[in-house]
C-alpha positions as a Markdown table, in Angstrom:
| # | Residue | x | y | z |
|---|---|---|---|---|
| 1 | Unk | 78.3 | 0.2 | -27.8 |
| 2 | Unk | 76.0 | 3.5 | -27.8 |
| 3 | Unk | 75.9 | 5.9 | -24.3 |
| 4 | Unk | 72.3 | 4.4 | -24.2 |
| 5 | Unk | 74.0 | 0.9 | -23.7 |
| 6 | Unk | 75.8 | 2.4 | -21.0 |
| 7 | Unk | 72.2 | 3.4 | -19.3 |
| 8 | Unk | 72.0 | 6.9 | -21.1 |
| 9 | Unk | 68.5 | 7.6 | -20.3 |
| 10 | Unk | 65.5 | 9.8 | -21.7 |
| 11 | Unk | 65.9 | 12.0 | -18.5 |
| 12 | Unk | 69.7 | 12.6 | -18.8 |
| 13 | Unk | 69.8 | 13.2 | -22.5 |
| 14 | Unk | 68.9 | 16.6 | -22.1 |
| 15 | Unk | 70.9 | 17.3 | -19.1 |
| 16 | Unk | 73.8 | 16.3 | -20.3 |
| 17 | Unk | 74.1 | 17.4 | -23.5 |
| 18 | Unk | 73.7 | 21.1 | -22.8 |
| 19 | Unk | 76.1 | 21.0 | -20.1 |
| 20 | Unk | 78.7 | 18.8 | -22.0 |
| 21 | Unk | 81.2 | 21.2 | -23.2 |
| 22 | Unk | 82.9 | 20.3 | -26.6 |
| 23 | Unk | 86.2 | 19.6 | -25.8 |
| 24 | Unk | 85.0 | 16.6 | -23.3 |
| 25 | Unk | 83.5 | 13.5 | -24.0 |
| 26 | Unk | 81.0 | 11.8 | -21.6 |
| 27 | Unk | 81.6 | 9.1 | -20.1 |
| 28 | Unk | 80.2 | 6.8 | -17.1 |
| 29 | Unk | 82.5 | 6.0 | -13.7 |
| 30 | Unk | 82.6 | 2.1 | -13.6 |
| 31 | Unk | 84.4 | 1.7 | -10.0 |
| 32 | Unk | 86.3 | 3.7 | -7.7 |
| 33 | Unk | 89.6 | 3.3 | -5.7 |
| 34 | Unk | 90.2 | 6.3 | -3.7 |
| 35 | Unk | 91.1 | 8.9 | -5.9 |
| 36 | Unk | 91.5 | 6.9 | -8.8 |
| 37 | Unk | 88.4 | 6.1 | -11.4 |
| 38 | Unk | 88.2 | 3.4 | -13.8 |
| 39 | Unk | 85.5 | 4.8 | -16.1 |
| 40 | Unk | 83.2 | 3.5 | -19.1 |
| 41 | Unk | 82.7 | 5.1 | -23.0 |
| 42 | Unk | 81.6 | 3.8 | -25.7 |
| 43 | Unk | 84.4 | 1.9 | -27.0 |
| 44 | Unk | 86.2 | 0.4 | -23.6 |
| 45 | Unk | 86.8 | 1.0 | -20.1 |
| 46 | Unk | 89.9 | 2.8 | -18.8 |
| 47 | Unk | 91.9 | 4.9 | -15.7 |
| 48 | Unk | 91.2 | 8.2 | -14.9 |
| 49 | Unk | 92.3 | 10.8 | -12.7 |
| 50 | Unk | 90.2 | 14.1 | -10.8 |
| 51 | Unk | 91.7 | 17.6 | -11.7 |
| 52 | Unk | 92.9 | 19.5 | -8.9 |
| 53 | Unk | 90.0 | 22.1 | -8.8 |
| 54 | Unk | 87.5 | 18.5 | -8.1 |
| 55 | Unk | 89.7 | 17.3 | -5.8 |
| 56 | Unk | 90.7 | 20.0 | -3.4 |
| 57 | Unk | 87.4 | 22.0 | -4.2 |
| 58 | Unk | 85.0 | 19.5 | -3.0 |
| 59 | Unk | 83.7 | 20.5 | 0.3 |
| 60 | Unk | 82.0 | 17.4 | 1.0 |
| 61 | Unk | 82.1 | 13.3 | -0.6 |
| 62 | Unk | 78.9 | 14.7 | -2.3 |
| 63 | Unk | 80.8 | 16.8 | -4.5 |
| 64 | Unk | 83.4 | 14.0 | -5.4 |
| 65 | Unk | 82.0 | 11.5 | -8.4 |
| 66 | Unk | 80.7 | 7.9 | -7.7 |
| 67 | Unk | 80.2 | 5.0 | -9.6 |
| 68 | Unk | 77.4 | 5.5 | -11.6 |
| 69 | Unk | 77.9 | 9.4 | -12.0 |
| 70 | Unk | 78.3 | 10.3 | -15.7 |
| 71 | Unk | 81.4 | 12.2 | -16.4 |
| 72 | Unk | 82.8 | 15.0 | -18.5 |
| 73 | Unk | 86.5 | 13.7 | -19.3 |
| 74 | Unk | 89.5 | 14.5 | -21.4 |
| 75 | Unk | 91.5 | 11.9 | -22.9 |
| 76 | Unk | 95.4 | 11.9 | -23.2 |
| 77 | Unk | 97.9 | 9.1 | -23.8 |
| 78 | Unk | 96.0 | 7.8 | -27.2 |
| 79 | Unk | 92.8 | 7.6 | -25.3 |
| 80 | Unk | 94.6 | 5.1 | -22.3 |
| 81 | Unk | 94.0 | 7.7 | -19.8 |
| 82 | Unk | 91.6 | 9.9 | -18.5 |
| 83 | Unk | 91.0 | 13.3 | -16.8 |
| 84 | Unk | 87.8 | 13.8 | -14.9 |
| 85 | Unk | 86.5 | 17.6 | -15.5 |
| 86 | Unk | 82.8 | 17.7 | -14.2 |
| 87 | Unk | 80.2 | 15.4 | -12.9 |
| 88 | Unk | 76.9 | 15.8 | -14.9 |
| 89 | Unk | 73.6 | 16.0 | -13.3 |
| 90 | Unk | 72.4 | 13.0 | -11.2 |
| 91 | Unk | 69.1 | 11.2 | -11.5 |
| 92 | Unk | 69.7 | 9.9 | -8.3 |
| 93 | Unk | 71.8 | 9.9 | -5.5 |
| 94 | Unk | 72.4 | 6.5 | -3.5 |
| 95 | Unk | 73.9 | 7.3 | 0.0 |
| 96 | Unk | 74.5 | 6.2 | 4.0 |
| 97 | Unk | 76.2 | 8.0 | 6.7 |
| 98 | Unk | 80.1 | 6.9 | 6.9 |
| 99 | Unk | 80.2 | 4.0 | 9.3 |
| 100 | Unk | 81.7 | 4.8 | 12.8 |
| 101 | Unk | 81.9 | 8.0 | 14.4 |
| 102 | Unk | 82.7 | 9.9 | 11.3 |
| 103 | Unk | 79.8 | 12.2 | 10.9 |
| 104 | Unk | 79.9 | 12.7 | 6.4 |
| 105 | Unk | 78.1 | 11.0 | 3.2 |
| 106 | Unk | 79.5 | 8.0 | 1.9 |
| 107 | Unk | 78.2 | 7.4 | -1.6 |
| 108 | Unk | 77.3 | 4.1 | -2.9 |
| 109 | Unk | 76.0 | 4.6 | -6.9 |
| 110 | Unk | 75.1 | 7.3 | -8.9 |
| 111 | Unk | 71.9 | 7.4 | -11.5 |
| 112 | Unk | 70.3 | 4.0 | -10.1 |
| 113 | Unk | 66.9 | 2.8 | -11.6 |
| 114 | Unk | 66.0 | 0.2 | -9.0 |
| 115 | Unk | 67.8 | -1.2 | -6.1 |
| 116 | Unk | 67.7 | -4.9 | -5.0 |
| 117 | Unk | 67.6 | -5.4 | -1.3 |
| 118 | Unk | 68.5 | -8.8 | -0.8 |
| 119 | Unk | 67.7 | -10.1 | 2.3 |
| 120 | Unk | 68.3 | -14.4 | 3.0 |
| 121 | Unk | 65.9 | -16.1 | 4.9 |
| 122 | Unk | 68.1 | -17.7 | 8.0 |
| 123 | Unk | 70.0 | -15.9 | 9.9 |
| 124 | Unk | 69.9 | -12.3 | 7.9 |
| 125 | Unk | 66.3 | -12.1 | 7.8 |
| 126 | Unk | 65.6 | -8.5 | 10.0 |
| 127 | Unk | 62.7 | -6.0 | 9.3 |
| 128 | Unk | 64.3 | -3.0 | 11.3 |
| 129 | Unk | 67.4 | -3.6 | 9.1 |
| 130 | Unk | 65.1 | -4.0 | 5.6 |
| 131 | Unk | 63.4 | -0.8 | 6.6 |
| 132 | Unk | 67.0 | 1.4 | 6.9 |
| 133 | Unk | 67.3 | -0.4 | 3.0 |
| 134 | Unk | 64.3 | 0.9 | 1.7 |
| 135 | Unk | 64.5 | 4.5 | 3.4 |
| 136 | Unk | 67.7 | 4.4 | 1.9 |
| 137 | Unk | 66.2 | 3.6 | -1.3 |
| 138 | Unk | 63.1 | 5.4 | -1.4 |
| 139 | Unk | 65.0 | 9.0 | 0.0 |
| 140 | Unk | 66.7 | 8.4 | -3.2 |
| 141 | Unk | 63.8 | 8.4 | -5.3 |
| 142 | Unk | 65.4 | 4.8 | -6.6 |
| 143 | Unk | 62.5 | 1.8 | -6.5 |
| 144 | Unk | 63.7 | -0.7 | -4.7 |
| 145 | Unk | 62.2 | -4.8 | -4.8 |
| 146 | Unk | 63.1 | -7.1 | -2.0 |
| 147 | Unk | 64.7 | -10.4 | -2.8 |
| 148 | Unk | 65.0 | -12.9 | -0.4 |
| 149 | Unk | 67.9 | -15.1 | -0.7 |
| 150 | Unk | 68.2 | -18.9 | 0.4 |
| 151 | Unk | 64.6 | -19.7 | -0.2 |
| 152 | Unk | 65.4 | -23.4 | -0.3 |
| 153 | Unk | 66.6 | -23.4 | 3.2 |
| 154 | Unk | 62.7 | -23.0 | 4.6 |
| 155 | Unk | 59.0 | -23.9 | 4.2 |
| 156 | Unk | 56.6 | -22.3 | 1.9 |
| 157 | Unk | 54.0 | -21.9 | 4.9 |
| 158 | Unk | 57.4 | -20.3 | 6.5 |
| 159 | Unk | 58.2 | -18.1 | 3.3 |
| 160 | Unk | 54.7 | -17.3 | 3.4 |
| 161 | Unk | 54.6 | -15.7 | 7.0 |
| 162 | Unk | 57.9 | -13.8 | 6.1 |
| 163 | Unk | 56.3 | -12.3 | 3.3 |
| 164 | Unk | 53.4 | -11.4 | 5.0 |
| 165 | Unk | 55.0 | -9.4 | 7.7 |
| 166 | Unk | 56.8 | -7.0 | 5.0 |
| 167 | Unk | 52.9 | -6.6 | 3.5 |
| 168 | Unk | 52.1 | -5.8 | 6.6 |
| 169 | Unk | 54.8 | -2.9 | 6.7 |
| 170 | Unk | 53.6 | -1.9 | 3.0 |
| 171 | Unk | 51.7 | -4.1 | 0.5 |
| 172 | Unk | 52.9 | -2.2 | -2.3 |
| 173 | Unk | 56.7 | -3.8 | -2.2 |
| 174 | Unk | 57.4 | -6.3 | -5.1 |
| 175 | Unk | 59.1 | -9.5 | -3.3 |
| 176 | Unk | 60.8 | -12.6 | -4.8 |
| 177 | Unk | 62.2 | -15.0 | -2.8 |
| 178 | Unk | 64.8 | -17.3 | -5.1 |
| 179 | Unk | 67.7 | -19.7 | -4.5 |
| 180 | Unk | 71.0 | -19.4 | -5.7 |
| 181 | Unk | 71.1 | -23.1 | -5.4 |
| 182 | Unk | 67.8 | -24.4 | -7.1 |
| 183 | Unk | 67.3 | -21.4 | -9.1 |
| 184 | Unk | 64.3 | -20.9 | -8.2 |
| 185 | Unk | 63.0 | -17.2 | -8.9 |
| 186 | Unk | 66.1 | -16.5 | -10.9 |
| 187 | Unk | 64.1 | -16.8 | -14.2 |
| 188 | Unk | 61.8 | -13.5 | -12.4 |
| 189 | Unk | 64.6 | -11.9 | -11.3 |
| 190 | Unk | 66.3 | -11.9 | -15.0 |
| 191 | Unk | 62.7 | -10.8 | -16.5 |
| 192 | Unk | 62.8 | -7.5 | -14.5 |
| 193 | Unk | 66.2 | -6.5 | -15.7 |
| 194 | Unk | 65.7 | -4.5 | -18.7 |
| 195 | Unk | 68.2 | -2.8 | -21.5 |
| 196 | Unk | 69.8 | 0.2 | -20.4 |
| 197 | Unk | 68.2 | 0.4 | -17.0 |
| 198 | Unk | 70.8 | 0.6 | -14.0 |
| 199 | Unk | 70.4 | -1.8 | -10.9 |
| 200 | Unk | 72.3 | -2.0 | -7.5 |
| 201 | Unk | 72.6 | -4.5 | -5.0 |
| 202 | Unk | 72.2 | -3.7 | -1.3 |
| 203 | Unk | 72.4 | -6.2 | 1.5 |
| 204 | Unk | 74.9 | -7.7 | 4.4 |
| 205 | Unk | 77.9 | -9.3 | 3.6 |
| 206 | Unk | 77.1 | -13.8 | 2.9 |
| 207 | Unk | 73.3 | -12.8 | 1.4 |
| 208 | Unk | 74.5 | -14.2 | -1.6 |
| 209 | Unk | 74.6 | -10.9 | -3.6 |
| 210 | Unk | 78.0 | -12.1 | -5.6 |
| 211 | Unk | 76.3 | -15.7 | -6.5 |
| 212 | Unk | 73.3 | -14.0 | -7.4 |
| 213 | Unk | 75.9 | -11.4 | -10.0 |
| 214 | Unk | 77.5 | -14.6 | -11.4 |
| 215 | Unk | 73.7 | -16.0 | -11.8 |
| 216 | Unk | 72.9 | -12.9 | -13.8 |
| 217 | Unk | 76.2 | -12.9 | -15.6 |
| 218 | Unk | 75.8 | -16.9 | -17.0 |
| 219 | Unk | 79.1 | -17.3 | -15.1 |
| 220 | Unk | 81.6 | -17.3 | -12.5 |
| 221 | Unk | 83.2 | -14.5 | -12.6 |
| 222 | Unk | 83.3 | -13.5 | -9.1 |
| 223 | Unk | 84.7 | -15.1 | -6.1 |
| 224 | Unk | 82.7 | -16.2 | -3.6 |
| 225 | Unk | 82.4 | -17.4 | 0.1 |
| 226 | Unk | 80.6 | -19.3 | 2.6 |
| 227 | Unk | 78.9 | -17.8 | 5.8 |
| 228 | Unk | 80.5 | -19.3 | 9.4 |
| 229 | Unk | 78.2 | -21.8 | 10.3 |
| 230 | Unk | 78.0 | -20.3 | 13.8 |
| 231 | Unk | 76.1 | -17.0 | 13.6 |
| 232 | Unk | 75.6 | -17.2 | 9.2 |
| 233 | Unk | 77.7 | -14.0 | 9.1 |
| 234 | Unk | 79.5 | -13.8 | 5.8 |
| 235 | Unk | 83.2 | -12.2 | 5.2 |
| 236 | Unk | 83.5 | -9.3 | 2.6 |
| 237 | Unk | 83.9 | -10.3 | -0.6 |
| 238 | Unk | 83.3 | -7.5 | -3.2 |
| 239 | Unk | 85.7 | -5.1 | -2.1 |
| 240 | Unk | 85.0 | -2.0 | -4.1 |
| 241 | Unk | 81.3 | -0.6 | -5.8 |
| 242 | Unk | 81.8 | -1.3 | -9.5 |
| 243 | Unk | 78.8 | -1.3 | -12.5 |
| 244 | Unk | 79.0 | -4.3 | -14.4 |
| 245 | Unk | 77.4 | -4.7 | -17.5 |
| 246 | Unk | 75.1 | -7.8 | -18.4 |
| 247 | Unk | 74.2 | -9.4 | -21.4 |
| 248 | Unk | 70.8 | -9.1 | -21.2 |
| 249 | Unk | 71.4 | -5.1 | -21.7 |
| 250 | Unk | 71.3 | -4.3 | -18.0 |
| 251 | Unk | 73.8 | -2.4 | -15.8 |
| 252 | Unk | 74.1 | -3.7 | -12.4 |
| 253 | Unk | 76.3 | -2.3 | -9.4 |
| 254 | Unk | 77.7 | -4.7 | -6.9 |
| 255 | Unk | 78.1 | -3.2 | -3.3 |
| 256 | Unk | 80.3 | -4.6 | 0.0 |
| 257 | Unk | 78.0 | -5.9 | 2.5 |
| 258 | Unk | 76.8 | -3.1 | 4.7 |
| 259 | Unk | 76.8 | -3.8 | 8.7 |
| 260 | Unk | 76.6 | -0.3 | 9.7 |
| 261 | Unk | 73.4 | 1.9 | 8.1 |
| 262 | Unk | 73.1 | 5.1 | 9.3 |
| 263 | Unk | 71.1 | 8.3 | 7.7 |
| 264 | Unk | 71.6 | 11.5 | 7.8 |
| 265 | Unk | 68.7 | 14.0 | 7.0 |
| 266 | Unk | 66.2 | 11.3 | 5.2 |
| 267 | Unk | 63.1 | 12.8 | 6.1 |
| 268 | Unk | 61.4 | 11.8 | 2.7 |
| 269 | Unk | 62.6 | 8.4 | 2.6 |
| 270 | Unk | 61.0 | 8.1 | 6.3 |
| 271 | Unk | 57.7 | 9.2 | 5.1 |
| 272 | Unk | 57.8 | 6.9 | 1.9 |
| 273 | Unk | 59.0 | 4.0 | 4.1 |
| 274 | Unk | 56.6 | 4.0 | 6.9 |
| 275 | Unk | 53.5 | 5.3 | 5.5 |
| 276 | Unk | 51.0 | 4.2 | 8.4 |
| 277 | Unk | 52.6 | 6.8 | 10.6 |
| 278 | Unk | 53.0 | 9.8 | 8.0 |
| 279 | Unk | 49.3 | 9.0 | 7.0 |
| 280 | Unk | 48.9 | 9.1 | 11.0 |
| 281 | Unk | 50.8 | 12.1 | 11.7 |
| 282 | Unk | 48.8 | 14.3 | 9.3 |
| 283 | Unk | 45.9 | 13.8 | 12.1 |
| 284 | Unk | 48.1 | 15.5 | 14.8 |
| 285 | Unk | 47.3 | 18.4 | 16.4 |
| 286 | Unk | 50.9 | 20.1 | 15.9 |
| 287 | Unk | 52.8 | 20.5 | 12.7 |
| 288 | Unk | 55.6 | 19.9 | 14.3 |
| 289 | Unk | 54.6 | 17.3 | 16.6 |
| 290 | Unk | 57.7 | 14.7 | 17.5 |
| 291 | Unk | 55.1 | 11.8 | 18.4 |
| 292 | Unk | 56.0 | 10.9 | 22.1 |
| 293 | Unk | 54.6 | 12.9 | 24.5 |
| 294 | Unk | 52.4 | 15.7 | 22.8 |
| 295 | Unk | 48.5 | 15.9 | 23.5 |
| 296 | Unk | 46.7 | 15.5 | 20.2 |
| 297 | Unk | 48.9 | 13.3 | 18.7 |
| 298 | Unk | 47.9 | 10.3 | 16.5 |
| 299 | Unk | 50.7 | 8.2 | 16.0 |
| 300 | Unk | 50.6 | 7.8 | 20.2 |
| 301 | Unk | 46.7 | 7.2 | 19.9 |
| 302 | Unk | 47.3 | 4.4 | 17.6 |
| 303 | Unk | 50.2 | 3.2 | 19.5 |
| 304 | Unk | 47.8 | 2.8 | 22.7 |
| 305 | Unk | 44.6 | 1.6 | 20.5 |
| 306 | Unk | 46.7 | -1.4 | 19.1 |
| 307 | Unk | 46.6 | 0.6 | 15.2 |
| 308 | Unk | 50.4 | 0.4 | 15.5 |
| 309 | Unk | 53.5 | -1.9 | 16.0 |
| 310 | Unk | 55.6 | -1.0 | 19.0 |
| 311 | Unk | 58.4 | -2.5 | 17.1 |
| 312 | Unk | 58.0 | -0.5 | 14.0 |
| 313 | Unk | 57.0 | 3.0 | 16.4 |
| 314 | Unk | 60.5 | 2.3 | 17.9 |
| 315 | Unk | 62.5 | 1.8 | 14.7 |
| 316 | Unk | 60.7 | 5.0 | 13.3 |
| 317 | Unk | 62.0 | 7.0 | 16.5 |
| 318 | Unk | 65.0 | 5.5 | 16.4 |
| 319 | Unk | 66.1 | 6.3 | 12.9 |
| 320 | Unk | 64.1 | 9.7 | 12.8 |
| 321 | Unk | 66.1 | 10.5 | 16.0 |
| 322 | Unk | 69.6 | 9.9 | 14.0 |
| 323 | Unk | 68.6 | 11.1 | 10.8 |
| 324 | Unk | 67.9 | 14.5 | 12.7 |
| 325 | Unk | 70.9 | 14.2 | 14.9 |
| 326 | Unk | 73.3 | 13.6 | 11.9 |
| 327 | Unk | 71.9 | 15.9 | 9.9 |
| 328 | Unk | 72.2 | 18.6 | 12.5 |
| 329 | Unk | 75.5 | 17.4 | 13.4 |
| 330 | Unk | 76.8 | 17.8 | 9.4 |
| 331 | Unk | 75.5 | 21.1 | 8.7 |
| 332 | Unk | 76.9 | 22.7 | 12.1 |
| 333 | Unk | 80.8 | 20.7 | 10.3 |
| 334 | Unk | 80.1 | 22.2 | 6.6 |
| 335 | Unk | 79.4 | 25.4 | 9.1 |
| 336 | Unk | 82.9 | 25.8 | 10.7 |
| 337 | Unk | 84.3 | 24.5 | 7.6 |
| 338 | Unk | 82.8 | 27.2 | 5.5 |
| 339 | Unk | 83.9 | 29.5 | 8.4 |
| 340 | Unk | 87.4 | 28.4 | 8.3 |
| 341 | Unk | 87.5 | 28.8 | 4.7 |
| 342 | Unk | 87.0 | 32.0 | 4.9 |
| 343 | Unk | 89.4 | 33.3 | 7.4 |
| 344 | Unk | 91.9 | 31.2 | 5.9 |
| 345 | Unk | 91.1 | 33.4 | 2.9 |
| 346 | Unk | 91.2 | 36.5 | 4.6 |
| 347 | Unk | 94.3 | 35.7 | 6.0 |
| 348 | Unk | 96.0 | 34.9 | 3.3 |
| 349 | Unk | 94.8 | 38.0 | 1.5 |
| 350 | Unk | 96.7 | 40.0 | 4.3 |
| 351 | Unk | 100.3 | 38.0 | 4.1 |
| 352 | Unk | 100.3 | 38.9 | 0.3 |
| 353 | Unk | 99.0 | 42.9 | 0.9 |
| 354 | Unk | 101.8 | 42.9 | 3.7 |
| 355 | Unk | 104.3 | 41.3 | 1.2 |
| 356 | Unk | 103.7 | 44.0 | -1.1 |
């Protein structure tokens, strides 16, 4: 297997070879448990460890690698083990705010071509929910394509009105709605999935994202569950991120179900997402108008002429609210943390000049 199997691309190839050092070999982080890596090369896939200066260095989880992140490593033990020295540039970066009150990046994939954002058509089907997906994806400069799950479970006049409420939130989005069950729109699915490109998975927990990975694989090779028949919520069943390697030449990462999706500082992916209102808010009479109560403002004029979804207005300043909030909320932590860093410094400059 070539680094190219592994999703080595055109825009990395440069990268990556003038900062590999020669005494590393690169590599590609398959999964992670903590601490601990399980990471990719050419000839097999094996443990690996951070040095300490990663490790106790990294101010923040964005300095820590993910799976996905391409690797400079050092082998020991006959090649069985691992050493992680740096984390090479990243294409892209797929991320959410830490669920709960924790206020800190939790990565989900490193150097992702397109994201899936799989969606099933009972009881998961939510557009406010879809729209924190494709933020996510498009703040990442990662494509994303909207499956919708379960397909056989409803109408095509049904399907069809689904389908035209995400047109209506941008027309541009490629959708496929397939069925585990029938197979229906797997064959489409497979035809998008191209050799060396890197995929991800992104959805709630019961959407059928692990069927769909044993679809793609010819094979059960991951357990899977059914939803309670109550409310359709599904139990967790991949436990851990992990980049699984298909035989069609595609790499694919298979995420937990996400119930929590917050953002922190995703202006970008805000514009990308809802592009009615940006295109709106270009019109307004402030730069830095916040679209609620200013005179001037055309978001609010197209709210009041009927141009524009309370629904979607509210989601917007909703998540533009928190995204600004958490972001604020982070720098003021990395702040005091720098701050603390340094008078820890300072002090301990002074013990050893006193020791002397």
């Amino acid at each position: 297997m070539k680094l190219q199997d592994l999703g080595l691309r055109a825009w990395h190839r440069e990268k990556i070879i003038q900062s590999a050092q020669s005494e590393y070999r690169i590599a590609r982080v398959s999964s992670v448990h903590k601490t601990s890596y399980t990471i990719r090369n050419e000839e097999t896939e094996l443990p690996a460890e951070l040095t300490g200066k990663i490790l106790y260095g990294a101010e923040s989880n964005l300095d820590l690698p993910t799976v996905g992140d391409w690797v400079n490593v050092q082998y020991y033990d006959e090649n069985t083990f691992a050493v992680i020295h740096d984390i090479l540039p990243r294409k892209s970066l797929l991320k959410r705010k830490t669920p709960g009150k924790k206020i800190e990046y939790q990565l989900v994939g490193a150097n992702i071509d397109v994201a899936f954002i799989v969606q099933s058509l009972d009881f998961d089907f939510n557009i406010p929910r879809l729209e924190r997906y494709l933020i996510m994806s498009h703040e990442s400069n990662i494509t994303p394509i909207i499956l919708f799950s379960k397909s056989d479970l409803i109408l095509q006049e049904e399907l069809k009105q689904k389908i035209l409420k995400i047109n209506e939130i941008n027309p541009h989005h490629n959708i496929i709605a397939f069925s585990n069950k029938t197979d229906q729109g797997l064959p489409e699915i497979k035809g998008i999935i191209k050799s060396g490109e890197t995929y991800c998975l992104l959805g709630s927990s019961g959407v059928g994202k692990t069927t769909l990975i044993n679809k793609l694989i010819g094979h059960n090779v991951y357990t899977t569950c059914a939803v309670r028949e109550k409310d359709g919520k599904g139990r967790h069943i991949t436990a851990r991120r992990q980049l699984i390697i298909l035989e069609q030449g595609g790499l694919i990462i298979d995420t937990p179900g996400m119930r929590e999706l917050g953002h922190i500082g995703v202006n970008a992916g805000l514009n990308k997402t809802f592009t009615h209102i940006s295109r709106l808010a270009e019109n307004c009479r402030f730069k830095n108008c916040t679209h609620t109560s200013e005179p001037g403002c055309s978001v609010v004029e197209a709210l009041k002429n009927g141009k524009l979804s309370q629904k979607r207005y509210q989601n917007y300043l909703k998540i533009k609210k928190e995204s600004e909030y958490y972001e604020m909320s982070y720098l003021e932590k990395r702040k005091k943390s720098k701050e603390f860093g340094k008078m820890y410094k300072q002090f301990k400059k002074k013990i050893n000049k006193d020791k002397k």
